[in-house]
VEXROPA-190047 format. One line per 2 residues: number of its first residue (from 0); their letters; for each residue x, y, z of N, C-alpha, C. Coordinates in Angstrom, 1 decimal. Example, Ala and Ser with C-alpha at 12.3 -4.5 7.8 and 13.67 -1.06 7.14 Angstrom:
<pts>
0> as> 13.2:-5.7:7.8:12.3:-4.5:7.8:13.2:-3.3:7.8  12.8:-2.2:7.1:13.7:-1.1:7.1:12.9:0.0:7.9
</pts>
This chain:
<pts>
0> xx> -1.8:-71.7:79.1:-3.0:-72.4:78.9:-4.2:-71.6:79.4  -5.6:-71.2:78.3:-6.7:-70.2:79.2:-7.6:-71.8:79.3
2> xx> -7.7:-70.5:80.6:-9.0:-71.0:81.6:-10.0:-71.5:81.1  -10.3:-73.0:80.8:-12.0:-73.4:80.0:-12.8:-72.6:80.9
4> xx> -13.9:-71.6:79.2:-15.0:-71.2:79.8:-15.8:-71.4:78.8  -17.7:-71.1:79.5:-18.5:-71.1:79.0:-19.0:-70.2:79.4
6> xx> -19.5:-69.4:77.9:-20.9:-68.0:78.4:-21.9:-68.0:77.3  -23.1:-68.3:78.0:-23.8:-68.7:77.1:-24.7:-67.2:77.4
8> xx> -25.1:-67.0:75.7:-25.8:-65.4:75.6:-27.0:-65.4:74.5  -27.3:-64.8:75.0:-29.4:-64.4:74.2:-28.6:-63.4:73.4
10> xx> -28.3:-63.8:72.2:-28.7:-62.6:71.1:-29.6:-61.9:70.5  -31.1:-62.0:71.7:-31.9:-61.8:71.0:-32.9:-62.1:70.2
12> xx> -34.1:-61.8:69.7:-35.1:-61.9:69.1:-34.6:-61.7:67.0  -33.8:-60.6:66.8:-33.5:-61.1:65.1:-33.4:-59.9:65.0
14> xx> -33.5:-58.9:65.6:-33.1:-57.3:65.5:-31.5:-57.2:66.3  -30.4:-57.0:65.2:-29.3:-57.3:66.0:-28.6:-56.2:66.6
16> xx> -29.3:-55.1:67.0:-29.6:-54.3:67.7:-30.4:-54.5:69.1  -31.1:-55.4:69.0:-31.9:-55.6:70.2:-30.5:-56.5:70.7
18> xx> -29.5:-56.1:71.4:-28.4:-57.2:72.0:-28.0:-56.1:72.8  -27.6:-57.1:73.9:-27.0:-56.3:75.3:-25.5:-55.6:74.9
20> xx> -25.1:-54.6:75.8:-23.7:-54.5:75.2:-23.0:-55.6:75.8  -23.3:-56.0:77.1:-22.6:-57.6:78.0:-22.4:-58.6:76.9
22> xx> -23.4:-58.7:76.3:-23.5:-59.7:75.2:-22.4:-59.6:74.2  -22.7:-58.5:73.7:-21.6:-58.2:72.8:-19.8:-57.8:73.1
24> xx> -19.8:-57.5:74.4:-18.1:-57.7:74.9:-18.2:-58.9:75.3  -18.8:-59.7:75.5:-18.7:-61.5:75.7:-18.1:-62.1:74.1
26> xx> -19.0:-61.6:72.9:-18.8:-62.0:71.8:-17.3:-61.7:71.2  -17.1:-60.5:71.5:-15.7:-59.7:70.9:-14.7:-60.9:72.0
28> xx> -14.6:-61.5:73.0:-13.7:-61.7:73.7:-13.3:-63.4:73.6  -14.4:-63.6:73.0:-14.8:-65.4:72.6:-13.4:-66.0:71.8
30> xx> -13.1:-67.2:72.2:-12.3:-67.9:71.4:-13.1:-68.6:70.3  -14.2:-69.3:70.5:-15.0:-70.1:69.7:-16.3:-69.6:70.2
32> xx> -17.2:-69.7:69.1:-18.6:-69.1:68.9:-19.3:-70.3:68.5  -20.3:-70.8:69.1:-20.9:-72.1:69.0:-22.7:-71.1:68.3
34> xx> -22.8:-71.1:67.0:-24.2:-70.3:66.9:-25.3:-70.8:66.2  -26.4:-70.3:66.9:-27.8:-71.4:66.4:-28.2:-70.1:65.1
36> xx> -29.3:-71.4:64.5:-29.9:-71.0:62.8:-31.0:-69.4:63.3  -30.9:-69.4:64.6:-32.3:-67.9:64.6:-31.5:-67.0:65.2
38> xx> -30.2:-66.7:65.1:-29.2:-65.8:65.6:-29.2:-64.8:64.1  -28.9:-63.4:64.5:-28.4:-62.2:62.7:-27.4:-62.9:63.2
40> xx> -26.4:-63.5:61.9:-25.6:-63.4:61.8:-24.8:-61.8:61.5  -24.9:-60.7:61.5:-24.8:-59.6:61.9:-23.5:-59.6:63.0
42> xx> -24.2:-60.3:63.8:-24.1:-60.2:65.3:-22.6:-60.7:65.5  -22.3:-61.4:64.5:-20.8:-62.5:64.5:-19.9:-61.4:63.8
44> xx> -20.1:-60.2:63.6:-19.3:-59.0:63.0:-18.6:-58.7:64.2  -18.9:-58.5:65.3:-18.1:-58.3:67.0:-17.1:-59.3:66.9
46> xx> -17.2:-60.7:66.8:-15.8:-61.7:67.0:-14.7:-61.3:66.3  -14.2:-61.6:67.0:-12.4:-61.4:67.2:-12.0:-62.1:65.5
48> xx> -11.2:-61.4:65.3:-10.7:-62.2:63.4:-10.0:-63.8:64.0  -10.0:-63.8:64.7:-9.0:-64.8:65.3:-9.9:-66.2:65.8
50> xx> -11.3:-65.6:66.3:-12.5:-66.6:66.8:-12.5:-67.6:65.9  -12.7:-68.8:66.5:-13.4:-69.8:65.3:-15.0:-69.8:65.3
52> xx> -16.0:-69.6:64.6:-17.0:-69.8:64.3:-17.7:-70.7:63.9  -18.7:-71.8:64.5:-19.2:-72.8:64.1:-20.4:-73.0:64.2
54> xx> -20.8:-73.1:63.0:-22.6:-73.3:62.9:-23.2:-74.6:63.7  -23.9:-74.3:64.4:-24.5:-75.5:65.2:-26.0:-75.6:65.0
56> xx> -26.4:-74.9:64.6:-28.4:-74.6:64.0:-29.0:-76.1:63.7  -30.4:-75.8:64.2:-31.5:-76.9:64.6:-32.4:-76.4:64.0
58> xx> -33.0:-76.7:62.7:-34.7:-76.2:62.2:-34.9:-77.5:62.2  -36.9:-77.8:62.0:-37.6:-78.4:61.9:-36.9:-79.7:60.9
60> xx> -36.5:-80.6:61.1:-36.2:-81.7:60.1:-35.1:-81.4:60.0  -33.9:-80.4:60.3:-32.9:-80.5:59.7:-31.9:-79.9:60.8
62> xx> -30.6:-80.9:61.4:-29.6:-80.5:62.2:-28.3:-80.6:61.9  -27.6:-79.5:61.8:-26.1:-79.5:61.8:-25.7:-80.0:62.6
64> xx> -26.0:-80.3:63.7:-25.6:-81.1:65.4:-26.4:-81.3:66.2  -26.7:-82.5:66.7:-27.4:-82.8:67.4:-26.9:-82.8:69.0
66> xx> -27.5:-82.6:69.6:-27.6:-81.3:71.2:-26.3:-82.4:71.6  -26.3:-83.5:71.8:-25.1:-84.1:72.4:-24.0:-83.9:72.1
68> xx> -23.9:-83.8:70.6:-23.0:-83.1:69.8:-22.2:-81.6:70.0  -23.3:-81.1:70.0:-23.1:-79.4:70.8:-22.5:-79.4:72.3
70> xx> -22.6:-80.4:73.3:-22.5:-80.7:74.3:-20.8:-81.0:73.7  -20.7:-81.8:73.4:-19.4:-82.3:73.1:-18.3:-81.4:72.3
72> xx> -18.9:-80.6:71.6:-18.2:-79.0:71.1:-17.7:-78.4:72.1  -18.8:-78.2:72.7:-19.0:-77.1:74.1:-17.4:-77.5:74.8
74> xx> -17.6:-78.8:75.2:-16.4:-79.6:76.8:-14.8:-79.2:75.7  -14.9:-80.0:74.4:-13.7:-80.1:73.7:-13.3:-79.0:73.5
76> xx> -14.2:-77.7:73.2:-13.4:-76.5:72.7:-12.9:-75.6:74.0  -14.1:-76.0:74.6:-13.2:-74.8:76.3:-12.2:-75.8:76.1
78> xx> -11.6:-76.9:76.8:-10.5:-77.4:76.9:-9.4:-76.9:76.0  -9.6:-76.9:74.9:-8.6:-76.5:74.0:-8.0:-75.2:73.5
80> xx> -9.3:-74.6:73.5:-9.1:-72.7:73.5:-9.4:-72.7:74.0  -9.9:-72.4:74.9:-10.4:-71.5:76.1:-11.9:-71.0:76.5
82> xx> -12.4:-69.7:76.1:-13.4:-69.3:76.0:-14.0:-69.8:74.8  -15.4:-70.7:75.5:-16.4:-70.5:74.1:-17.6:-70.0:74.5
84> xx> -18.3:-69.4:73.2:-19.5:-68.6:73.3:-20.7:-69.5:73.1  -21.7:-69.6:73.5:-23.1:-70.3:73.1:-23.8:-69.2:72.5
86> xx> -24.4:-68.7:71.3:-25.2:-67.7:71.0:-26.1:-67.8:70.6  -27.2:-67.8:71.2:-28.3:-68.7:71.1:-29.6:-67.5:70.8
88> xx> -30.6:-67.8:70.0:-31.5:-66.8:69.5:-32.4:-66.5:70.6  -33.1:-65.2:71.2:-33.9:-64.8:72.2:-32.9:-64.8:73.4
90> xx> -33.7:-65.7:74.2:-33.3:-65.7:75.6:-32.7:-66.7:76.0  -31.6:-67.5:76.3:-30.9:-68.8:76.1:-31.5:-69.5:77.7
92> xx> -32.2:-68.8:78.3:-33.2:-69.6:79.3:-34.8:-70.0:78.9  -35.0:-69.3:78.0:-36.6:-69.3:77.1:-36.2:-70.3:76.1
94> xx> -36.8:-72.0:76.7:-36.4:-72.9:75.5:-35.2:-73.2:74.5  -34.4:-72.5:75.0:-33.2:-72.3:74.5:-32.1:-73.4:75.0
96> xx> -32.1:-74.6:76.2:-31.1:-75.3:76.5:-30.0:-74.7:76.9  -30.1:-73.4:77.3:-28.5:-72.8:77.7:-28.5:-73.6:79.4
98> xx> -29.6:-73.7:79.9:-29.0:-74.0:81.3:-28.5:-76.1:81.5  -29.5:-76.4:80.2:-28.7:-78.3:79.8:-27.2:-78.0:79.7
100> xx> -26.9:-77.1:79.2:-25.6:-77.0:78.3:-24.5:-76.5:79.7  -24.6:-75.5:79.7:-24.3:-75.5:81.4:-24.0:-76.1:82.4
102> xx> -25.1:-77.3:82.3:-25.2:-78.4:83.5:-23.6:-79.2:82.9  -23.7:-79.6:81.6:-22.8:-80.3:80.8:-21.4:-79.5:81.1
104> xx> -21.1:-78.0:81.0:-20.0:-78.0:81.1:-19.2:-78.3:82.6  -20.4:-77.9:83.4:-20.1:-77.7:85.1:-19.9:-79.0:85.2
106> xx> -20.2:-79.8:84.8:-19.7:-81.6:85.2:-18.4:-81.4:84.7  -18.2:-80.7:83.9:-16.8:-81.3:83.6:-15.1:-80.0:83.8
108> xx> -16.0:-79.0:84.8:-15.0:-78.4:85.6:-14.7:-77.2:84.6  -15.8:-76.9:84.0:-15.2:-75.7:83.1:-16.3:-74.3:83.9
110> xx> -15.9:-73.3:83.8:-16.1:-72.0:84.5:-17.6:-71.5:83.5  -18.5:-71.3:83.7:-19.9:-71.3:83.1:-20.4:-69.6:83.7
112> xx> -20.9:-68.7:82.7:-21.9:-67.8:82.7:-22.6:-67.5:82.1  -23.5:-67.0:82.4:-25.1:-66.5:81.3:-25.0:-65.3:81.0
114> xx> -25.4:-64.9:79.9:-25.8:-63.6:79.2:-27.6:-63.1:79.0  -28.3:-62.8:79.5:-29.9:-63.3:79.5:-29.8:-62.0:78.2
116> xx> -30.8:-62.7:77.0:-31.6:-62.0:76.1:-32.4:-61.4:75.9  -33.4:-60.4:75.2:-34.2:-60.3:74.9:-35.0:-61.5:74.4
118> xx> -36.4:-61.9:75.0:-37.2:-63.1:74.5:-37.9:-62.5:73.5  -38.1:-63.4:71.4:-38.6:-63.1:71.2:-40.4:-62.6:71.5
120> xx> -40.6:-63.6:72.6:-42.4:-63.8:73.4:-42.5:-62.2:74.1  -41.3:-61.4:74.1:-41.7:-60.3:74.5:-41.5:-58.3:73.1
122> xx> -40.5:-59.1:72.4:-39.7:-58.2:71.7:-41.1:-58.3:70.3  -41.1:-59.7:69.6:-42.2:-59.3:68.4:-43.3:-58.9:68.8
124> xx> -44.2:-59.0:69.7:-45.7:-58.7:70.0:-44.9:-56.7:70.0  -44.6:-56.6:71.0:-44.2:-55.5:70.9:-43.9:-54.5:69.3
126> xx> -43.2:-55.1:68.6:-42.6:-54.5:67.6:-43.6:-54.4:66.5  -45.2:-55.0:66.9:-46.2:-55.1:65.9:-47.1:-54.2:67.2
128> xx> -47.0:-53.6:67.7:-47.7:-52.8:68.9:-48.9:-53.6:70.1  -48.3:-54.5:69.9:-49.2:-55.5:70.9:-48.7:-55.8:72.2
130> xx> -49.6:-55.2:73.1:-48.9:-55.1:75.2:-49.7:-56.3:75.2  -48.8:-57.1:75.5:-48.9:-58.6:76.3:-50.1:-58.2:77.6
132> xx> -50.0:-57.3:78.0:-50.8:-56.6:79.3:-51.0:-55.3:79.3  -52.6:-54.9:79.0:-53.3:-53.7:79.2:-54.0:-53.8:80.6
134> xx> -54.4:-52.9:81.2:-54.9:-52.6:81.7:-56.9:-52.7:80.8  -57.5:-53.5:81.5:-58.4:-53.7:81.0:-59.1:-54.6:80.1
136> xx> -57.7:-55.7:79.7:-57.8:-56.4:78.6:-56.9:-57.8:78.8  -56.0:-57.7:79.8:-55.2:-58.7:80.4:-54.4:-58.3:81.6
138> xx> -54.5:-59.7:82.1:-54.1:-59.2:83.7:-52.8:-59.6:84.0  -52.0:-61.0:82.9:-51.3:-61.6:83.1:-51.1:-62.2:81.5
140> xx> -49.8:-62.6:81.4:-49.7:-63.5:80.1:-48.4:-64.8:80.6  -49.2:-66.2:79.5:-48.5:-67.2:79.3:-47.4:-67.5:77.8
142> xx> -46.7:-68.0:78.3:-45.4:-68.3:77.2:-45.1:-69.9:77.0  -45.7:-70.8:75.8:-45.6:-71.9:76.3:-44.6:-72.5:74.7
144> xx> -44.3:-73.1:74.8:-44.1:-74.1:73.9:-45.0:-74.3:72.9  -45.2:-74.8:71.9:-46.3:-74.9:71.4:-45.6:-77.0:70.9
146> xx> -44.5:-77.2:71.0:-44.3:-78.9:70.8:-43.2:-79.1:72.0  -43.8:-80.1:72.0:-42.8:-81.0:74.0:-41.6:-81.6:73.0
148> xx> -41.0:-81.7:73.5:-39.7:-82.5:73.7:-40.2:-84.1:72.8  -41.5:-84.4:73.1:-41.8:-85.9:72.2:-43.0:-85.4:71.1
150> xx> -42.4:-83.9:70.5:-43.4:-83.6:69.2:-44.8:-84.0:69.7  -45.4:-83.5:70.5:-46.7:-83.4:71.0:-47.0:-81.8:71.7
152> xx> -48.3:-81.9:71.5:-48.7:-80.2:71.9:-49.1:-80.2:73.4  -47.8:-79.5:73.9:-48.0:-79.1:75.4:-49.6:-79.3:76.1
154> xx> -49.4:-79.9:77.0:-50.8:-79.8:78.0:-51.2:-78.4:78.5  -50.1:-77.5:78.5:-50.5:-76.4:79.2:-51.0:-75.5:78.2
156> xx> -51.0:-75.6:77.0:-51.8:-74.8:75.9:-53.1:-75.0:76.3  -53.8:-76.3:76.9:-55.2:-76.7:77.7:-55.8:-75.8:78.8
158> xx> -54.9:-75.3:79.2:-54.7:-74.9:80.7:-55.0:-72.9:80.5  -53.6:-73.0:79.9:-54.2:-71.5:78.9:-55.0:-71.5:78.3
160> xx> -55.9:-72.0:77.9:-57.0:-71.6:76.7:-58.0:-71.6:78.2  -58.1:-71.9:78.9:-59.3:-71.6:79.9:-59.4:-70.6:81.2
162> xx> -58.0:-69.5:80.8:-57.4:-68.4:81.0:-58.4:-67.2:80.7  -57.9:-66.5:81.1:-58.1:-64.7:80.3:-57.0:-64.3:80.3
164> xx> -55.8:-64.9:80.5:-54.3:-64.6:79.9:-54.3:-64.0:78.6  -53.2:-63.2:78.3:-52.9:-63.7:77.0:-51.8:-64.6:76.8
166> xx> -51.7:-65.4:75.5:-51.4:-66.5:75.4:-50.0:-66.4:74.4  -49.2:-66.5:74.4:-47.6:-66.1:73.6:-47.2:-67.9:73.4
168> xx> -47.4:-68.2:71.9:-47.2:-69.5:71.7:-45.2:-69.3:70.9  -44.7:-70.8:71.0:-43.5:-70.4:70.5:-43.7:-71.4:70.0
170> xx> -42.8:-71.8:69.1:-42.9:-72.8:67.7:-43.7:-74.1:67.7  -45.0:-73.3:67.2:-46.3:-73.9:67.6:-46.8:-73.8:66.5
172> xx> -46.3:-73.1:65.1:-46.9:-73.1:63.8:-46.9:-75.0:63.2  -46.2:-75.9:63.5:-46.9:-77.1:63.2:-48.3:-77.8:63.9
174> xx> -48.4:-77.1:65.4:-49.6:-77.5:66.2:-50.7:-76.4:65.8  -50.8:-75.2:64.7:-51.8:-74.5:64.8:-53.1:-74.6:64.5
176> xx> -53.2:-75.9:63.9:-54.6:-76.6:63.8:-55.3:-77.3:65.1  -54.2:-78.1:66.1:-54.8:-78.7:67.2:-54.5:-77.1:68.0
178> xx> -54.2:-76.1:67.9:-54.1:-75.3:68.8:-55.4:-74.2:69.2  -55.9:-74.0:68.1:-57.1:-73.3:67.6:-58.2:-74.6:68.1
180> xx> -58.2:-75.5:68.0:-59.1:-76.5:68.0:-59.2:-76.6:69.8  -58.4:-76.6:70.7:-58.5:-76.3:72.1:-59.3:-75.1:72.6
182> xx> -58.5:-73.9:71.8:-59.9:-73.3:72.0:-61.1:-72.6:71.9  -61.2:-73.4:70.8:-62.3:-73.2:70.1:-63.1:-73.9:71.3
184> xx> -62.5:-75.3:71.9:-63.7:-75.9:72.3:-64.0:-75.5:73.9  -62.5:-74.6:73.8:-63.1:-73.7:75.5:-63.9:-72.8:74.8
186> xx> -64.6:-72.1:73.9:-65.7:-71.1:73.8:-64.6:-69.7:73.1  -63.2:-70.0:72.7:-62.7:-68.5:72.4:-62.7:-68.7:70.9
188> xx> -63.3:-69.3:70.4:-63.7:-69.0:68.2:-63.8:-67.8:67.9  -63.8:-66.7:68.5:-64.0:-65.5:68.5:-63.0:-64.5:69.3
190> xx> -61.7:-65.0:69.6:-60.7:-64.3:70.4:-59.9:-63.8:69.5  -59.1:-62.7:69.4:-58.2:-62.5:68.1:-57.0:-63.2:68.7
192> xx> -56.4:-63.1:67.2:-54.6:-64.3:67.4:-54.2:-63.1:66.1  -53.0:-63.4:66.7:-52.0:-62.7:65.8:-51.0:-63.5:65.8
194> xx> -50.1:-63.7:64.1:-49.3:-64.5:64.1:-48.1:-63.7:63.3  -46.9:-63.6:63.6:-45.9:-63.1:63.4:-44.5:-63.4:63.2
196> xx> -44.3:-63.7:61.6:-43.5:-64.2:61.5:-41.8:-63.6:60.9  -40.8:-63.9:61.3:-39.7:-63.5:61.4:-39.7:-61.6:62.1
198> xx> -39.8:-62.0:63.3:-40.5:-60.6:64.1:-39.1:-59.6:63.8  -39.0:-58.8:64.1:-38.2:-58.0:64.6:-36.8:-57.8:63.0
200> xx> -37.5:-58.7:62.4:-36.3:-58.3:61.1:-36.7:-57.6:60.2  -36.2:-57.2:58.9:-37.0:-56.7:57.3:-37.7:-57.9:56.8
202> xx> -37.5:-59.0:56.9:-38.5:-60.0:56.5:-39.7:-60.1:57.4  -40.0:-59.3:58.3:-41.2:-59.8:59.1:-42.9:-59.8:58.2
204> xx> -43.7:-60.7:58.8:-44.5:-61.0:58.4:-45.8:-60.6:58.8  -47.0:-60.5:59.0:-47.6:-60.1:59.9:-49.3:-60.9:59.4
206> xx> -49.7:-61.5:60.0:-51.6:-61.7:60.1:-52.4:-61.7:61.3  -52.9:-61.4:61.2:-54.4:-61.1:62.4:-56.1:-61.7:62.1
208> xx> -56.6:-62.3:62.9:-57.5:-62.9:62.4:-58.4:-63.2:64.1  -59.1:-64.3:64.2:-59.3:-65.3:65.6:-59.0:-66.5:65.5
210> xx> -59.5:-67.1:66.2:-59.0:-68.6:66.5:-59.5:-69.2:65.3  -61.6:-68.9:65.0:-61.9:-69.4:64.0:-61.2:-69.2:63.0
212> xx> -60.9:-67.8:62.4:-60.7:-68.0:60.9:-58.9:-68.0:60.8  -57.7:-68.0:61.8:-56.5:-67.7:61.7:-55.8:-69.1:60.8
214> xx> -56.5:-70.2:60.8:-55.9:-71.1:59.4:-56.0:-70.5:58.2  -56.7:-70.4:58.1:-57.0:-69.5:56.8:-56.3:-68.2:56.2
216> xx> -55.9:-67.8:57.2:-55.5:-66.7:57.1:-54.1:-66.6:56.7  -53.5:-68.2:57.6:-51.9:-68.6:57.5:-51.5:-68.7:56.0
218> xx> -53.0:-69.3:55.5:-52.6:-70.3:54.3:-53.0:-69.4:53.3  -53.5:-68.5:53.5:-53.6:-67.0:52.0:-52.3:-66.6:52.3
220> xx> -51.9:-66.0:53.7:-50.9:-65.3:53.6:-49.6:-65.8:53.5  -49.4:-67.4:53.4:-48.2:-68.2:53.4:-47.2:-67.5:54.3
222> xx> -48.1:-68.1:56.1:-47.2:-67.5:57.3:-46.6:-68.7:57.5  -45.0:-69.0:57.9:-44.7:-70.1:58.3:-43.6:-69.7:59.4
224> xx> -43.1:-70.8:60.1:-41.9:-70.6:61.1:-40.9:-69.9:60.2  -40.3:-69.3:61.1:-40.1:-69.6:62.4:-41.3:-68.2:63.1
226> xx> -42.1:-68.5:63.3:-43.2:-67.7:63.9:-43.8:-67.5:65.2  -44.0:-66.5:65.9:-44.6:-66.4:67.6:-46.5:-66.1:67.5
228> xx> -47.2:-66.8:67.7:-48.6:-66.9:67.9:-49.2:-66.0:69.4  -49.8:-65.3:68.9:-50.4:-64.4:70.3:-52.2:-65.0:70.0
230> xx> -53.0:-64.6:71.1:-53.8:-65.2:71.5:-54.6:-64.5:72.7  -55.2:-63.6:72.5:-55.8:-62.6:73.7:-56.4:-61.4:72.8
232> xx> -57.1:-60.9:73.8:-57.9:-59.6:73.4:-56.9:-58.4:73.8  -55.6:-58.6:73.4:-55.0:-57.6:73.4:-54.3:-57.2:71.9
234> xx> -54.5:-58.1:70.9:-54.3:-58.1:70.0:-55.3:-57.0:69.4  -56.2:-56.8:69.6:-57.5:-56.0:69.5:-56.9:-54.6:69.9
236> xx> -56.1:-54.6:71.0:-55.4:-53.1:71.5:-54.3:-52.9:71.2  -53.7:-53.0:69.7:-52.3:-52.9:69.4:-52.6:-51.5:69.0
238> xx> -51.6:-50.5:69.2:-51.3:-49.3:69.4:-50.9:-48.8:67.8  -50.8:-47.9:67.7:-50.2:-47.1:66.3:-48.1:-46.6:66.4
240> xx> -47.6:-47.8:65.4:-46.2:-47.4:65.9:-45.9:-47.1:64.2  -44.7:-45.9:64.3:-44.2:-46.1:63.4:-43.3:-47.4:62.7
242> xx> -42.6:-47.1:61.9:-41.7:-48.2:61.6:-40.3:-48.8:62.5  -40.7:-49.6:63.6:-39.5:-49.4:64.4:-38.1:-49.8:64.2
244> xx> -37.8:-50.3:62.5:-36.7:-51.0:61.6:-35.9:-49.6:60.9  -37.2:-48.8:60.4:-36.4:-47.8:59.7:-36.9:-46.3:60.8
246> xx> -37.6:-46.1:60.6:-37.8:-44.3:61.1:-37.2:-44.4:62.8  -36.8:-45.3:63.5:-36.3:-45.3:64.8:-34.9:-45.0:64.7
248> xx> -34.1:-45.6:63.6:-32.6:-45.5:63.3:-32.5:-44.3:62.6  -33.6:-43.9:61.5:-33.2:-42.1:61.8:-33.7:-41.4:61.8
250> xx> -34.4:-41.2:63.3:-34.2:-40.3:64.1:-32.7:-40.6:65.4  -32.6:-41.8:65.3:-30.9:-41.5:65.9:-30.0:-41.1:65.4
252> xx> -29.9:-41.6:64.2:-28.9:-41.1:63.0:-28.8:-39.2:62.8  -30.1:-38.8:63.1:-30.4:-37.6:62.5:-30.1:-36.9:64.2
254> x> -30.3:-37.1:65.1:-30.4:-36.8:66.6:-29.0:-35.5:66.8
</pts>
């Protein structure tokens, strides 16, 4: 009989490359793979021929399992096989419920570890050449939520808009009307935002604008989730990168 476990692991932002190798000998060793809708499936090429693999994904309106549900995967399948994987998109502590899930197994006497991910709030600004923190331009950046737990827009987006942070919104493309509208009315109608959608993949998306005109901008350029919102005058100091999808892999390839 193996040992019920749980290891819950950040696959990352959507470059399935951006993954730990921990991550990935966690995956290869998994009896069952519990995996959310913002994971490469790529990444499920490591499991064992033998793993069972179970879609568990949450978008906007639409759930293969609802979190109690996943909870109840979680307890039943360590009991039964043994090791299961949580593979959860970005950072499984960044709004991700890996440490609810956790809480759930440890009540019920199963052996629990974390895998920490790459957060997309750090990996897409980057991969579109944008430092969360320059020297000269930001001192500090916020990472918020952009909807609470009761589909309402965080109070702390309030709190940040009356910052000189920069501001790293996460699935906040349904609030980007009341979001823009906070701070417009702290005085930033003229701050640039960058919105970035499906970061770090071949589908990625890219617009730039300010607070004033970034509706506009969504809705010419048909930007939608799953998207990360930046919000600072560092968007203004994004750098010159090459392609970091294609010309980074060969020059390794070629190396």
């Amino acid at each position: 009989m193996k040992t019920p476990k749980l290891t819950v692991v950040g696959a990352g932002p959507g470059d399935p490359e951006l993954i730990t190798l921990k991550a990935i000998k966690a995956i290869a060793s998994a009896d069952v793979i519990l995996y959310d809708a913002l994971i490469n499936v790529a990444l499920l090429d490591h499991a064992s021929p033998q793993a069972e693999l179970i879609f568990v994904g949450k978008r906007k309106g639409c759930y293969a399992y609802q979190q109690d549900q996943i909870n109840d995967l979680i307890v039943a399948r360590a009991k039964s096989h043994g090791h299961v994987l949580r593979l959860k998109g970005g950072d499984p502590f960044i709004f991700g419920r890996g440490a609810e899930e956790i809480d759930v197994a440890r009540q019920h006497g199963i052996e629990t570890y974390v895998v920490p991910g790459i957060s997309s709030a750090l990996a897409v600004p980057a991969y579109q050449g944008i430092p969360l923190t320059k020297r000269g331009a930001s001192e500090s950046f916020w990472v918020i939520t952009g909807t609470t737990k009761s589909h309402q827009l965080s109070n702390d987006v309030k709190l940040a808009a009356q910052s000189t942070a920069t501001v790293v919104i996460l699935m906040g493309m349904g609030k980007l009307s009341e979001i823009v509208a906070v701070f417009s009315t702290e005085g930033k109608a003229h701050t640039p935002v960058a919105i970035i959608q499906n970061g770090t993949t071949k589908d990625e998306k890219f617009g730039v604008g300010t607070v004033a005109t970034i509706c506009d901008i969504v809705k010419k350029q048909n930007l939608a989730n799953p998207a990360i919102i930046v919000i600072g005058e560092v968007v203004n100091q994004r750098v010159q990168l090459d392609s970091a999808l294609t010309d980074l892999n060969h020059l390794l390839l070629t190396a």
